[in-house]
C-alpha positions as CSV (number, residue, x, y, z in Angstrom):
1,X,75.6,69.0,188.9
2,X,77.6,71.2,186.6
3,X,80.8,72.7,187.9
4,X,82.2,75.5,186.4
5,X,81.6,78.3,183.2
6,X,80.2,76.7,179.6
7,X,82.8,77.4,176.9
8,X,80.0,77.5,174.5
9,X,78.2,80.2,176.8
10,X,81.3,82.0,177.4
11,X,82.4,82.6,173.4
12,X,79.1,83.2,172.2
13,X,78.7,85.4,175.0
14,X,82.6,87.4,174.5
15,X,81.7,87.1,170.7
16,X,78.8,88.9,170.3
17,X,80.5,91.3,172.5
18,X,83.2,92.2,170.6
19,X,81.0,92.0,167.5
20,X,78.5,94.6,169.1
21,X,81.0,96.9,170.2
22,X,82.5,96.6,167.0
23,X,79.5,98.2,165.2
24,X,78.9,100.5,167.9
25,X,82.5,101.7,167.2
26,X,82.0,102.1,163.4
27,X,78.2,103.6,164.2
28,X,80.2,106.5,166.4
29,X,83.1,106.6,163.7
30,X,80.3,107.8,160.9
31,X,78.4,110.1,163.4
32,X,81.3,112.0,165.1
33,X,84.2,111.7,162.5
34,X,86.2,114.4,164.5
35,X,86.7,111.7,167.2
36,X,86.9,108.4,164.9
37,X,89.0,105.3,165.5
38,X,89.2,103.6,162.5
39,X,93.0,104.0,162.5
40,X,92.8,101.7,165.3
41,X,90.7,99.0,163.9
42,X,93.1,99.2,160.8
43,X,95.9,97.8,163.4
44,X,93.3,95.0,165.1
45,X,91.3,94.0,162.2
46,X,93.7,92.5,159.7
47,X,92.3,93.6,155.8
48,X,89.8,95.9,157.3
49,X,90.1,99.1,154.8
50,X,87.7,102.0,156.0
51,X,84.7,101.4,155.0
52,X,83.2,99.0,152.8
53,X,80.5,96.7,153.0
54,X,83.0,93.8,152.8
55,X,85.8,95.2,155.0
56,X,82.5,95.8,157.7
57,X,81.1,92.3,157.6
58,X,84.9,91.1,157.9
59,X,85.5,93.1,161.0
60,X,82.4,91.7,162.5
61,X,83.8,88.2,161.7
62,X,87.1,88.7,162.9
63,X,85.3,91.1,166.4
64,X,83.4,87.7,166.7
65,X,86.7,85.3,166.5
66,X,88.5,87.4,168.7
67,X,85.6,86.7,171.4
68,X,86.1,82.8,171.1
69,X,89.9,83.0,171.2
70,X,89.6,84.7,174.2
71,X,87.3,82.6,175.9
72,X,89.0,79.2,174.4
73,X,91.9,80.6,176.9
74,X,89.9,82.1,179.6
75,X,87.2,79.6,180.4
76,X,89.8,76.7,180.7
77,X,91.9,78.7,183.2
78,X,88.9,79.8,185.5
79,X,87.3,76.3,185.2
80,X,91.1,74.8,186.4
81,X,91.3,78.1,189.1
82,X,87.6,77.0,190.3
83,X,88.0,73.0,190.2
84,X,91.4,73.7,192.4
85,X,89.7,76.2,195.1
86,X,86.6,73.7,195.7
87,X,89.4,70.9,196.7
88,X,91.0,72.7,199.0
């Protein structure tokens, strides 16, 4: 019996996450330009320059990364948070 959240689950999962709502973001940026973000993705996304194909595809990457880092962090601690309750 498995106890506990799957890392691999869990980044692919936060990943794809990030990467979606990345693009969703961008999508919005190009529809409703009065209301655009980009300035903030310039901060977040290190080298993203608004808006190439390159700088896109490189903000999906780092979107993505940003997913695993978190979950490389959060899945641990829950899975130690867990382990410990079901002891006690």
């Amino acid at each position: 019996m498995r106890t506990g959240i799957s890392l691999k689950a869990a980044g692919m999962a936060t990943g794809l996450f990030l990467a979606i709502t990345f693009s969703l973001c961008v999508a919005f940026d190009l529809l409703v330009p009065r209301y655009a973000m980009y300035h903030t993705w310039l901060g977040l996304v290190p080298g993203f320059h608004w808006l190439t194909w390159e700088s896109f595809v490189l903000g999906l990457i780092e979107s993505y990364a940003y997913g695993w880092f978190i979950a490389l962090i959060w899945v641990p601690l829950y899975n130690v948070f867990l382990l410990g309750r079901r002891k006690s």
